[in-house]
C-alpha positions as CSV (number, residue, x, y, z in Angstrom):
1,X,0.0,0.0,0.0
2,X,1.0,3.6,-0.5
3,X,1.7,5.6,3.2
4,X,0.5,4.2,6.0
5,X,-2.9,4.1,5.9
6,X,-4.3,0.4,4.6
7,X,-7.6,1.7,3.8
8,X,-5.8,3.4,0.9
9,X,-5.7,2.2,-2.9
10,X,-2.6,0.5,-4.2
11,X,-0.2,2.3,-5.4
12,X,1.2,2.1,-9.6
13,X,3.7,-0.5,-8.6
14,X,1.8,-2.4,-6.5
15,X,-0.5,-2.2,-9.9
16,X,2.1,-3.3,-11.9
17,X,2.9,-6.0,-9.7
18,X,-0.6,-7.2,-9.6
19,X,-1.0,-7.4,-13.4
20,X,2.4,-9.1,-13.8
21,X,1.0,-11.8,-11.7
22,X,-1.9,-12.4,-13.5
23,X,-0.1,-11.9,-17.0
24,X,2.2,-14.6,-16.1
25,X,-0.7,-16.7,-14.3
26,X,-2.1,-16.4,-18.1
27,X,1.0,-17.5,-19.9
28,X,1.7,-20.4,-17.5
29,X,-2.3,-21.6,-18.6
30,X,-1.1,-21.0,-22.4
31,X,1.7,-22.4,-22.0
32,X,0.2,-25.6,-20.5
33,X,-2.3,-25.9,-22.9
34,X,0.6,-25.1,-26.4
35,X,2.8,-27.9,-24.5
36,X,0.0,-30.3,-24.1
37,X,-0.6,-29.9,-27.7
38,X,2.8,-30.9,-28.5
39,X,2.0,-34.3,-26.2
40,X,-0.5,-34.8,-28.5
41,X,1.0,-34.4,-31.9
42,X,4.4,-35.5,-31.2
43,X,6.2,-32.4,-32.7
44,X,7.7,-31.0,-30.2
45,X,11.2,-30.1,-29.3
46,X,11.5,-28.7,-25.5
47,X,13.7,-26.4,-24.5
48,X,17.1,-27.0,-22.9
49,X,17.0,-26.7,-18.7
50,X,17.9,-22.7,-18.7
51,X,16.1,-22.1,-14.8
52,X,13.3,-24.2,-13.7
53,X,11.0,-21.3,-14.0
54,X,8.5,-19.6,-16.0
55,X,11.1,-19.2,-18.3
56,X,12.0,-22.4,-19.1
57,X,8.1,-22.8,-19.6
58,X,7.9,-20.1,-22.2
59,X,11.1,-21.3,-24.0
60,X,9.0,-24.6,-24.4
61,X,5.9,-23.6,-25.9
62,X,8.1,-21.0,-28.4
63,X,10.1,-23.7,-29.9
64,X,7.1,-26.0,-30.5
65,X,5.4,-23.0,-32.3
66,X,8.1,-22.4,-33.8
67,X,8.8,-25.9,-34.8
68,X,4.9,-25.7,-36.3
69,X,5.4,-22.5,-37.9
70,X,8.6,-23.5,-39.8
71,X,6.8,-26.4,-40.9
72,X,3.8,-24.5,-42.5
73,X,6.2,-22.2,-44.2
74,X,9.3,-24.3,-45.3
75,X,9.2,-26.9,-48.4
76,X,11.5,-29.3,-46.2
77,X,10.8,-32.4,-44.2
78,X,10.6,-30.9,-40.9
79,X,13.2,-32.9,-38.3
80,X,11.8,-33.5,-34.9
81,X,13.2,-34.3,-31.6
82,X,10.9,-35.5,-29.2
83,X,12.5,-34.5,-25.6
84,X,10.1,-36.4,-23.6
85,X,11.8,-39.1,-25.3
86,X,15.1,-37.7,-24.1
87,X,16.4,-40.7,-21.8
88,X,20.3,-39.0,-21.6
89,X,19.9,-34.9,-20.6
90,X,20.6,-33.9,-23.5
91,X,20.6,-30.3,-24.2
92,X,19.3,-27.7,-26.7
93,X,21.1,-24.8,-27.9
94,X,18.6,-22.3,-29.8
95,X,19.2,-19.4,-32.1
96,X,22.7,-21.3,-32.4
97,X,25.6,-21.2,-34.7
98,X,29.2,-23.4,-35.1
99,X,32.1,-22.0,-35.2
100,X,35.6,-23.8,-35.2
101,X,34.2,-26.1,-33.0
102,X,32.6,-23.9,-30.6
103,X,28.7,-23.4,-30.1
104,X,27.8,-19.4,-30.5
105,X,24.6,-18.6,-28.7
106,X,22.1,-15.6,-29.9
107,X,19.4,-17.5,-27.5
108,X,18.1,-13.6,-26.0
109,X,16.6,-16.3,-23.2
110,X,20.6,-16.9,-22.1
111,X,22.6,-14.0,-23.8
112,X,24.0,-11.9,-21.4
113,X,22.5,-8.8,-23.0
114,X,19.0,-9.5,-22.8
115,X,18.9,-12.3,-19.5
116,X,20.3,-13.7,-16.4
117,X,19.9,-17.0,-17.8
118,X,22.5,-19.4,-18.1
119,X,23.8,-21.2,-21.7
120,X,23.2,-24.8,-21.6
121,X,26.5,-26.8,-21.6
122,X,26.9,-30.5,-22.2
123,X,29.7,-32.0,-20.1
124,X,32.1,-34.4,-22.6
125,X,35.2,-34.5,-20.4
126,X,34.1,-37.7,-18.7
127,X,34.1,-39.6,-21.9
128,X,37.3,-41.3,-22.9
129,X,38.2,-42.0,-26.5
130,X,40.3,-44.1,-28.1
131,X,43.8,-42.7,-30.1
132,X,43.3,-44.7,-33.2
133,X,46.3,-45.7,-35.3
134,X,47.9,-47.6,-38.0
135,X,48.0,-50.7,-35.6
136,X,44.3,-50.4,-34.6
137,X,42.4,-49.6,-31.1
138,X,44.6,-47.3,-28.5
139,X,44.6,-49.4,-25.7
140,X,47.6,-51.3,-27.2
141,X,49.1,-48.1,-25.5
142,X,49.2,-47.8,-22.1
143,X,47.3,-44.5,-22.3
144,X,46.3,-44.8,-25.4
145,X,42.6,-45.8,-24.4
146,X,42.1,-43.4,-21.5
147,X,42.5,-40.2,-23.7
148,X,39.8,-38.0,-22.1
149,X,37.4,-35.6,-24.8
150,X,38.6,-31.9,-24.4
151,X,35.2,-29.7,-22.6
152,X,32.8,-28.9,-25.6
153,X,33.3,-24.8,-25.5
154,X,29.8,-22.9,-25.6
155,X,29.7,-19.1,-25.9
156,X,27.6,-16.1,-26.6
157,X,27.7,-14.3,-29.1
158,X,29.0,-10.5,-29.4
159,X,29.5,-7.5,-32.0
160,X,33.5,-8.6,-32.6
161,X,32.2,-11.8,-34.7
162,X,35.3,-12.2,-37.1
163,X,32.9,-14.1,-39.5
164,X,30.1,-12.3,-41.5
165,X,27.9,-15.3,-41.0
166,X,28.0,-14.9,-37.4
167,X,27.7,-11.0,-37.7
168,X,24.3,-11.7,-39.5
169,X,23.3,-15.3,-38.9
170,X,20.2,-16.8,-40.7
171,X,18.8,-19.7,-38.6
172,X,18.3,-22.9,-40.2
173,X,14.5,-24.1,-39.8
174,X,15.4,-27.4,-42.4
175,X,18.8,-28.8,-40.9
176,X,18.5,-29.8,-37.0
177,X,22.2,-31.2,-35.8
178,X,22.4,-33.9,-33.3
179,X,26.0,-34.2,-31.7
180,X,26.6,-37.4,-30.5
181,X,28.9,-38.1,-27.7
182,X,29.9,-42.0,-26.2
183,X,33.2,-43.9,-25.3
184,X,35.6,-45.4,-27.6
185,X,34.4,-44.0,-31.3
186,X,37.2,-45.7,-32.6
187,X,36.2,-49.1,-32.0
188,X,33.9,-50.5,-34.1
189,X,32.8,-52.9,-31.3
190,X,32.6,-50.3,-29.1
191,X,30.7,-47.9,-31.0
192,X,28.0,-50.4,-31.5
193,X,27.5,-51.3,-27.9
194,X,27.8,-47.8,-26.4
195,X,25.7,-45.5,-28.3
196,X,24.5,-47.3,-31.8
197,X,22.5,-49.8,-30.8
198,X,20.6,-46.8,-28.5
199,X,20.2,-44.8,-31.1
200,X,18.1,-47.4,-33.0
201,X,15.9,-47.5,-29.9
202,X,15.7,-44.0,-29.3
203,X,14.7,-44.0,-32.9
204,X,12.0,-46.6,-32.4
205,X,10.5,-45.1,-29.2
206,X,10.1,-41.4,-31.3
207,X,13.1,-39.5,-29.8
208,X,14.2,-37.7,-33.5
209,X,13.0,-38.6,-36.6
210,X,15.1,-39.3,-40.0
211,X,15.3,-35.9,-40.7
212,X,17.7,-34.8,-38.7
213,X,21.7,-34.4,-38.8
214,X,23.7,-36.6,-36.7
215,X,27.2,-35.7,-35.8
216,X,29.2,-38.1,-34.0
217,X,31.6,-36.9,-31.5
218,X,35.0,-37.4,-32.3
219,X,38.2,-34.8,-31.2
220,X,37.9,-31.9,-32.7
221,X,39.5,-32.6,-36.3
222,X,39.7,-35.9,-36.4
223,X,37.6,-38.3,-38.8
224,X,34.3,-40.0,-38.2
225,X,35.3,-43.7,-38.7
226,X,33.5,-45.0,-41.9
227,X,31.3,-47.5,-39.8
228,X,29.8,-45.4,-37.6
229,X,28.8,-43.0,-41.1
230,X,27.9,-46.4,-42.2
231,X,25.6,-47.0,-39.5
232,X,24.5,-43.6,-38.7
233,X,22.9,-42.9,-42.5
234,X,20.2,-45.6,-41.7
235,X,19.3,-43.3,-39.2
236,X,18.8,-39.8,-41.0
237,X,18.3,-38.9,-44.7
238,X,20.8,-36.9,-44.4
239,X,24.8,-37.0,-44.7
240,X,26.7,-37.8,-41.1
241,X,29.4,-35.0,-40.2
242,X,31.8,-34.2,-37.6
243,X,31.4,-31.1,-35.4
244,X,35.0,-30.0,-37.0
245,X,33.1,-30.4,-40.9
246,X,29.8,-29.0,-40.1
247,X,31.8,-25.9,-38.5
248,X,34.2,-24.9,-40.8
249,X,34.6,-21.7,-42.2
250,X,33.8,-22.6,-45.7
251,X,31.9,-21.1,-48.6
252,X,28.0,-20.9,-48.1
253,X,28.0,-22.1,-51.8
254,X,29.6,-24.8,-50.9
255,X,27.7,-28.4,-51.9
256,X,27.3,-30.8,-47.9
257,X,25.0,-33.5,-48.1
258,X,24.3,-32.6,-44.5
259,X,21.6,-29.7,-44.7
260,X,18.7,-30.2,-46.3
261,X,19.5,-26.7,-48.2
262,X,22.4,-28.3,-49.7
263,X,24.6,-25.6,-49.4
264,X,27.2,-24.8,-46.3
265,X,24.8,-23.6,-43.3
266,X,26.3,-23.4,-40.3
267,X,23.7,-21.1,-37.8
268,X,20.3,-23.0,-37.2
269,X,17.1,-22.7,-34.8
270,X,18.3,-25.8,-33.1
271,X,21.1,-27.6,-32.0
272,X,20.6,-30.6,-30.0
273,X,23.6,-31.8,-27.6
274,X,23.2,-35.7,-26.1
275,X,26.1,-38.0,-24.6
276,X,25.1,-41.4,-24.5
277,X,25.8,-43.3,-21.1
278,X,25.9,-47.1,-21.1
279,X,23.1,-48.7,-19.2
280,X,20.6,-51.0,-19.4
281,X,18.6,-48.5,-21.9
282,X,18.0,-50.8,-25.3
283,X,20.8,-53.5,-25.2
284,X,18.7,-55.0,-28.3
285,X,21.9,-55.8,-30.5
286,X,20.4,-58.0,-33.0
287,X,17.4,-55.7,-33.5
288,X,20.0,-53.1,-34.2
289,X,21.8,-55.0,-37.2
290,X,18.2,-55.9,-38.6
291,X,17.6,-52.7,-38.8
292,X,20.4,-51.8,-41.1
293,X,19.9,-54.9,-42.9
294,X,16.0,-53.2,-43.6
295,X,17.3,-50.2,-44.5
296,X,20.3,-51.1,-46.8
297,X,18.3,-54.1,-48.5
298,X,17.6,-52.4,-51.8
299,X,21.3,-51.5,-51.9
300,X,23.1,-54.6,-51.7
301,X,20.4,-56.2,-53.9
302,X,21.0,-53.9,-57.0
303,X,25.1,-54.5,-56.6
304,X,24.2,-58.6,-55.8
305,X,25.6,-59.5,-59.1
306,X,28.9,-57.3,-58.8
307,X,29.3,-58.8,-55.1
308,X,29.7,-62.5,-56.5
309,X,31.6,-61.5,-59.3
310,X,34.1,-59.4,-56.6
311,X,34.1,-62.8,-54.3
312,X,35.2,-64.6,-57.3
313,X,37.7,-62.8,-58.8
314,X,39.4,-62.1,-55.8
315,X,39.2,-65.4,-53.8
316,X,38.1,-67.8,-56.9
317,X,34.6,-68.3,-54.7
318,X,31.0,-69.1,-55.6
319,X,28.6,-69.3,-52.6
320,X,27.0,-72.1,-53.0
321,X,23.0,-71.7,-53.2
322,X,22.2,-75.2,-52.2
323,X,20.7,-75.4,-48.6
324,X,21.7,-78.7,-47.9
325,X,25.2,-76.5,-47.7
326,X,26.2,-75.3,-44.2
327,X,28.2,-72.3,-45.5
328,X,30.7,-70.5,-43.3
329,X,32.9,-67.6,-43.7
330,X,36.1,-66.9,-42.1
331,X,37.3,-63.3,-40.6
332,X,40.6,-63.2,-42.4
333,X,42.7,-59.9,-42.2
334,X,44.8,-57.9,-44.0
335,X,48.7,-58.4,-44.9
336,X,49.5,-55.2,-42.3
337,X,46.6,-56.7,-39.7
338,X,48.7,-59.8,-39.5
339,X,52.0,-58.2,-38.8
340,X,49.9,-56.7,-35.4
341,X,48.2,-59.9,-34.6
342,X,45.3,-61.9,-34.2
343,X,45.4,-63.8,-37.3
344,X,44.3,-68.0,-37.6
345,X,47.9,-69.2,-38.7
346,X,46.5,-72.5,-40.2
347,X,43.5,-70.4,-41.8
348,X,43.7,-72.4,-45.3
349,X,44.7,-75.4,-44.0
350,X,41.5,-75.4,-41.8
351,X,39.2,-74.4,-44.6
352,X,40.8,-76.9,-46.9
353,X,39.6,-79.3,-44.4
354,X,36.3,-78.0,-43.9
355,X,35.6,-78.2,-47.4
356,X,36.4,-81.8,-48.2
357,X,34.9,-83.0,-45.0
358,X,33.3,-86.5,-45.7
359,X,32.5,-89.5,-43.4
360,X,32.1,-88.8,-39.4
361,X,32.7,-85.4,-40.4
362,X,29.5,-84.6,-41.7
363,X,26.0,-84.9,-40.3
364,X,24.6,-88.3,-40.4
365,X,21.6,-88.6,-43.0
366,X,19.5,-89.8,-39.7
367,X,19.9,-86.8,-37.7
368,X,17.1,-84.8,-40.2
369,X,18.6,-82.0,-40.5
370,X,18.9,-80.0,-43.9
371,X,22.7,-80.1,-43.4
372,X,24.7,-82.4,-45.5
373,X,28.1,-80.7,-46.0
374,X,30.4,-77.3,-45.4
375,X,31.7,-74.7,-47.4
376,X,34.1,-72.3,-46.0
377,X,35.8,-69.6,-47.5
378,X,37.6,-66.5,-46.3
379,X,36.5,-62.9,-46.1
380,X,38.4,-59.4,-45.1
381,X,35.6,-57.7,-43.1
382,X,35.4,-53.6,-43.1
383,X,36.8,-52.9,-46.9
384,X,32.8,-52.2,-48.3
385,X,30.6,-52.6,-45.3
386,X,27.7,-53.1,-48.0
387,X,28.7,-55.9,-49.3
388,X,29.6,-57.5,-45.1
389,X,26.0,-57.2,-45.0
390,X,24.8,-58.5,-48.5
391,X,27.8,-61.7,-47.9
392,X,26.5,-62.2,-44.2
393,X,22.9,-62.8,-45.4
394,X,24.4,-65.6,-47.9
395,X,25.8,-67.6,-44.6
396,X,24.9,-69.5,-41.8
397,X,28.5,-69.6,-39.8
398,X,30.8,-66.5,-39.2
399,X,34.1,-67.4,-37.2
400,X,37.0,-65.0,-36.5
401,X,39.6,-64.1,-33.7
402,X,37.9,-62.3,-30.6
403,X,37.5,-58.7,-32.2
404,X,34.8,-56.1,-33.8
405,X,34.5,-58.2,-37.0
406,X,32.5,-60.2,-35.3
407,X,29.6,-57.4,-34.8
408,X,28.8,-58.6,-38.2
409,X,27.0,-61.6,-37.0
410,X,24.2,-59.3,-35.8
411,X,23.1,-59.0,-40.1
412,X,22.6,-62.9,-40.0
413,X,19.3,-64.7,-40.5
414,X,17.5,-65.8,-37.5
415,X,19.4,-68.8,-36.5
416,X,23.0,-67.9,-37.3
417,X,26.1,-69.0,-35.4
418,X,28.8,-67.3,-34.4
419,X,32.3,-69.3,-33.6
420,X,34.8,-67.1,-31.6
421,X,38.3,-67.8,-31.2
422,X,40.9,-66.9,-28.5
423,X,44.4,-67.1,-28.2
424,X,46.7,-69.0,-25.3
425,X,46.0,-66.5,-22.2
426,X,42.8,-64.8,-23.1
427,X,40.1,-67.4,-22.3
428,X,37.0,-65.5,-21.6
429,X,36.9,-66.9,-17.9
430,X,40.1,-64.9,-17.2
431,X,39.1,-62.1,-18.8
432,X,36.7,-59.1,-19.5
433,X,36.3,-61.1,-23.4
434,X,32.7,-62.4,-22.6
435,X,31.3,-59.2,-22.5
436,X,31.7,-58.6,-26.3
437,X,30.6,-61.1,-28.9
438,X,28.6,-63.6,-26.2
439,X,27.0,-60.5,-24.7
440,X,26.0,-58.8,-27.9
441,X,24.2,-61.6,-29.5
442,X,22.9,-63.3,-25.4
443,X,21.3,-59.9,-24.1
444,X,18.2,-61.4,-22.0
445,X,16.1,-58.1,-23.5
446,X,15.8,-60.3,-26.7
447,X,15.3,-63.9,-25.9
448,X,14.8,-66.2,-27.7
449,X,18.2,-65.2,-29.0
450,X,18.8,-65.4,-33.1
451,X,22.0,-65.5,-32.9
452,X,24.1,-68.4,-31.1
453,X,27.4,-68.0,-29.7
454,X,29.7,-70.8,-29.3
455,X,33.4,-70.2,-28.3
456,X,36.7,-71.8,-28.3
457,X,39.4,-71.1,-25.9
458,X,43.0,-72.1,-26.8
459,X,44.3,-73.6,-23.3
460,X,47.1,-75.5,-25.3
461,X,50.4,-72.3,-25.2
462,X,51.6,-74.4,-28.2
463,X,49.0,-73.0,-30.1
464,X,49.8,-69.3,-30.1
465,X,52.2,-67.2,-31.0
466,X,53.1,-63.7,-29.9
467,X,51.9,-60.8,-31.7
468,X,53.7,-57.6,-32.5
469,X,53.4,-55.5,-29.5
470,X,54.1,-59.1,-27.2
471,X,57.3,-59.4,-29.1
472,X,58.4,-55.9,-29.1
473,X,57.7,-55.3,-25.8
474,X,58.4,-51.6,-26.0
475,X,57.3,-49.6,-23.0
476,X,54.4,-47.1,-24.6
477,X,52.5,-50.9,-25.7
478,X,50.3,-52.2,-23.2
479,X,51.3,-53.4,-19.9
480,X,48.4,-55.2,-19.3
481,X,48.9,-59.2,-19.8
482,X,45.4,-60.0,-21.3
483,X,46.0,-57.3,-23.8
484,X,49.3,-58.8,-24.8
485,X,47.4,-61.9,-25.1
486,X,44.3,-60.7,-26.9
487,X,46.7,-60.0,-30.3
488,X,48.6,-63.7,-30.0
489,X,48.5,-65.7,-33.3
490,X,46.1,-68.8,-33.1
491,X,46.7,-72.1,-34.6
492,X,43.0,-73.8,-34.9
493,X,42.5,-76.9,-34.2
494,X,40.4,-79.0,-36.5
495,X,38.9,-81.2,-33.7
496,X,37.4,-78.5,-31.9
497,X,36.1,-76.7,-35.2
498,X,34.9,-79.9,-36.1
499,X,32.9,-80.1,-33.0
500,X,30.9,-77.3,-33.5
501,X,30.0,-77.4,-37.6
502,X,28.5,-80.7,-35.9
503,X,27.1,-79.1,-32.9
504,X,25.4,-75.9,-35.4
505,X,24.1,-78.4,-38.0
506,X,22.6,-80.6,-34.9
507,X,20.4,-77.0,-33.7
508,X,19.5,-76.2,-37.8
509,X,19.1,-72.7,-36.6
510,X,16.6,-74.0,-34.0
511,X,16.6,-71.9,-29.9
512,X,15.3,-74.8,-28.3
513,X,17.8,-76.8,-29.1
514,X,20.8,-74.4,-28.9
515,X,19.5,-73.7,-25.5
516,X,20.2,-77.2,-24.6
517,X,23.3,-77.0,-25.5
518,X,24.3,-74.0,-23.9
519,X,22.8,-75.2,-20.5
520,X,25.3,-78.4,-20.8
521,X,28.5,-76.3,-21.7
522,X,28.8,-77.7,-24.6
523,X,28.4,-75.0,-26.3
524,X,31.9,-73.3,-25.1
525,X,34.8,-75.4,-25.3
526,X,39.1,-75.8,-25.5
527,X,41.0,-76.4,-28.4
528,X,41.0,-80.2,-27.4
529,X,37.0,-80.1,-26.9
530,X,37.1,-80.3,-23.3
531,X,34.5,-77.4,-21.4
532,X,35.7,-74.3,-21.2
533,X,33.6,-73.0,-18.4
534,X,32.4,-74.2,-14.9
535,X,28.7,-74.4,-14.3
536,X,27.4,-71.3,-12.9
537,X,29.6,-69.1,-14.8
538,X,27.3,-68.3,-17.9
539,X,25.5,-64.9,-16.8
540,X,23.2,-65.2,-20.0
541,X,21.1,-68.3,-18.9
542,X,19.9,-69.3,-15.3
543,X,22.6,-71.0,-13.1
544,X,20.8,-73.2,-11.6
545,X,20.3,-74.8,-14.7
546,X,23.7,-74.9,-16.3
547,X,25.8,-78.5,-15.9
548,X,28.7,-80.6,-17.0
549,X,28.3,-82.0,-20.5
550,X,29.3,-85.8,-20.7
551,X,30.4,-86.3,-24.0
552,X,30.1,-84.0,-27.4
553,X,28.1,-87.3,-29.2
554,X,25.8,-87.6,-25.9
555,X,25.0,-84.0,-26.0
556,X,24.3,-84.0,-29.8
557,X,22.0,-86.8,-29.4
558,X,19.9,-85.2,-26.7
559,X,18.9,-81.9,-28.9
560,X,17.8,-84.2,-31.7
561,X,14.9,-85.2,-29.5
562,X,13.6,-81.6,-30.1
563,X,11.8,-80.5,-32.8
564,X,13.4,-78.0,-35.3
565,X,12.2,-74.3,-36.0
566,X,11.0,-74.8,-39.2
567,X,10.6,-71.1,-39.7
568,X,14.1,-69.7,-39.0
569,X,14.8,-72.6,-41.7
570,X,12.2,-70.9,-44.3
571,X,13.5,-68.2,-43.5
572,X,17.4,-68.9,-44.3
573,X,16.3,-70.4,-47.2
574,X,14.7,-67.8,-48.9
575,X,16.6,-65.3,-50.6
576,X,16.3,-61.7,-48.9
577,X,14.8,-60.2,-52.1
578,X,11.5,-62.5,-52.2
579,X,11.4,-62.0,-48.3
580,X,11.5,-58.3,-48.5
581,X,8.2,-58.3,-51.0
């Protein structure tokens, strides 16, 4: 009240103040009512967390008009971020430009000129990355794997901009980038598990739509690995891009295949910011190769033809169409990958073998399966990730050396085997080596698994030989023993190989009977077929369940008793383009 006297009017603040409360009573309603409309339709992007208050309310219900408005005026497919769907923190910068790697605000809500508000950062310093190199991974070094990502620099922006498109930006309402952050993008392994296989999921559950631009998170001016753009483009129409790309100071004539302008942009209405933790979010690996077997499909089917004749002219090989054919395809690696390690010494001696397999070798006529012989060949994995997909539909069997090639089992058919092979030292029960390959294609979120895992352990030192960093021994490699051990040579043996073309043409792509032999051990053996693993120790399946297999023939004959899955059978039988139609 004005003086002292409360029988008096109120004052012209006290006015003021009354009508503010009301006013913003009447925008918190609005607002309410514009963000439940964005529930309903789905096409909403919220804002960042700039206070908690009224403001962060209105910043809401702007962008999702916004959003609507640019929709109704633009000729582009309008990209979407649902951040309901948001299941990481991830932030939104808006009214924001790149610059050299650095995020300039004009958001008036957080600029310094025009608010109190705070600019939304996005904390990356946590995340480790991996140095990669002409030997492979970084942790052959001893620091080479705990390389930490340098903080992500956010700033406003102020009337010194050196750059004329800073000094009068025009906001992109087409072209919404995603950056990307996870550990390790320089393993392919690695960048499945951590943030891939999520981003299918947060796909699926309506986080962003196709029409966005993803930017994985790499250090600044380094290259996004050609796996992860590989991956990545069967999740956006458009082009994947590093932070140091998208933010160069290039020509705005310049042709990207990142905006949906087509020319050089580098200021837009939104920039979403997201660093994927691993958790028990998704974890649906084989969903996530399916999907970019779906979306690649029509690709490899139109080069099909040119695929067979590369496999021919290079390796002299014809897979075989016949289904009576268990066909199986070796991880081999490169001249220089062999020098490093991990390479199957007796590779074509094993496949020789394999191929003219006859007598007890093969699967009895009586056992009624559809599998009457082998074919094995060789493959070098990673040269044209299209046709890995295309030749991993063609198979039923992919065996390599413990490493990322064999994330490629996750394109197989429903029923597909994977056989993975580890050097004197590195048996999975002494190391961190079963959380890879028998995670991946065992995660309990998508039983009944289609992918079986069967491992062999080399417990014989005979067998393996020391790779390059073992015998160098120099002291920037890897102290660590099971690293060392991890890049040893293998010699195969053909007994225990043997064993499980018998064991996978026994289960004819059927869960039931795989199961059986995973509860048994049988599944996971030595180089001399003995079981690799106690009882107890398979975290995948129930331990109360798991035992001591007696002999390889006993355990055969007991899944034979089960019926088969005729439909995973159908289904590897029929090429992929009469099952796409």
């Amino acid at each position: 009240m004005c003086g002292s006297d409360r029988r008096m009017l109120p004052c012209a603040h006290d006015v003021r103040r009354l009508f503010t409360a009301v006013a913003l009573a009447f925008l918190g309603f609005c607002t309410t009512i514009a963000v439940a409309g964005t529930v309903q339709t789905g096409d909403a992007i919220a804002a960042s967390t700039l206070d908690g208050d009224s403001r962060h309310l209105r910043g809401e219900a702007r962008t999702a008009r916004t959003l609507l408005q640019a929709e109704e005026a633009s000729n582009c497919p309008l990209p979407k971020v649902d951040m309901r769907r948001d299941r990481y923190q991830c932030v939104v910068w808006r009214k924001a430009c790149v610059d050299q790697n650095v995020i300039v605000s004009f958001d008036p809500d957080v600029h310094p000129t025009t608010s109190m508000g705070t600019l939304p950062t996005l904390n990356v310093t946590d995340i480790m990355y991996n140095i990669p190199s002409k030997y492979g991974i970084g942790d052959r070094y001893r620091k080479g794997s705990a390389l930490r990502f340098p903080p992500l620099y956010v700033r406003p922006s102020n009337d010194m901009e050196e750059e004329e498109e800073l000094r009068n930006p025009t906001f992109s309402k087409c072209t919404l980038p995603i950056l990307l952050y996870a550990h390790y993008p320089y393993n392919a392994a690695e960048t499945y598990r951590y943030i891939f296989e999520k981003l299918v999921t947060l796909q699926e559950a309506g986080f962003f739509n196709r029409y966005v631009t993803l930017v994985p998170g790499v250090p600044p001016g380094t290259k996004v690995p050609s796996y992860t753009k590989f991956w990545y483009n069967s999740l956006s129409d458009r082009g994947v891009v590093s932070l140091s790309e998208l933010s160069s100071r290039r020509s705005t004539d310049t042709p990207p295949n990142v905006t949906w302008e087509g020319t050089h942009i580098r200021c837009f209405e939104h920039i979403v910011g997201c660093r994927i933790r691993y958790d028990g979010y998704g974890l649906r690996f084989y969903n996530a190769g399916q999907h970019v077997v779906r979306h690649y499909m029509p690709h490899y089917q139109a080069q099909a033809a040119s695929f067979e004749q590369q496999l021919f002219e290079k390796r002299q090989i014809r897979i075989p169409e016949d289904t009576g054919t268990l066909r199986v395809v070796f991880i081999s690696r490169t001249p220089h990958q062999s020098t490093v390690g991990r390479t199957i010494l007796n590779e074509a001696e094993i496949i020789q073998k394999c191929n003219n397999a006859e007598g007890a070798d093969l699967p009895p006529t009586e056992w009624g399966v559809p599998y009457q012989k082998y074919f094995c060949f060789a493959h070098i994995f990673g040269e044209n990730q299209l046709m890995d997909v295309w030749l991993m539909r063609q198979v039923d069997v992919i065996l390599g050396m413990h490493g990322a090639g064999l994330t490629n089992s996750l394109y197989m058919k429903p029923g597909g085997s994977v056989i993975e092979l580890r050097p004197f030292g590195f048996s999975g029960r002494e190391s961190w080596a079963n959380r890879y390959a028998r995670f991946k294609t065992s995660s309990l979120r998508e039983l009944p698994w289609n992918v079986f895992w069967y491992g062999i352990d080399t417990f014989n030192a005979s067998l393996s030989e020391p790779g390059i960093f073992e015998q160098q021994d120099k002291p920037h490699f890897s102290k660590f023993r099971t690293i060392k051990a991890r890049d040893r040579h293998v010699h195969l043996t053909w007994a225990a190989f043997r064993n499980h073309l018998l064991n996978i043409a026994a289960v004819a792509r059927t869960f039931e009977r795989y199961m059986s032999l995973r509860l048994s051990g049988a599944y996971y053996i030595t180089d001399d077929v003995m079981q690799a693993e106690v009882p107890g120790n398979d975290p995948h399946v129930e331990k109360n369940r798991q035992r001591n297999f007696t002999s390889p023939e006993e355990e055969r004959r007991r899944i034979l008793q089960l019926p088969v899955s005729n439909r995973n059978l159908q289904i590897a039988a029929t090429p992929d383009r009469l099952a796409a139609r």
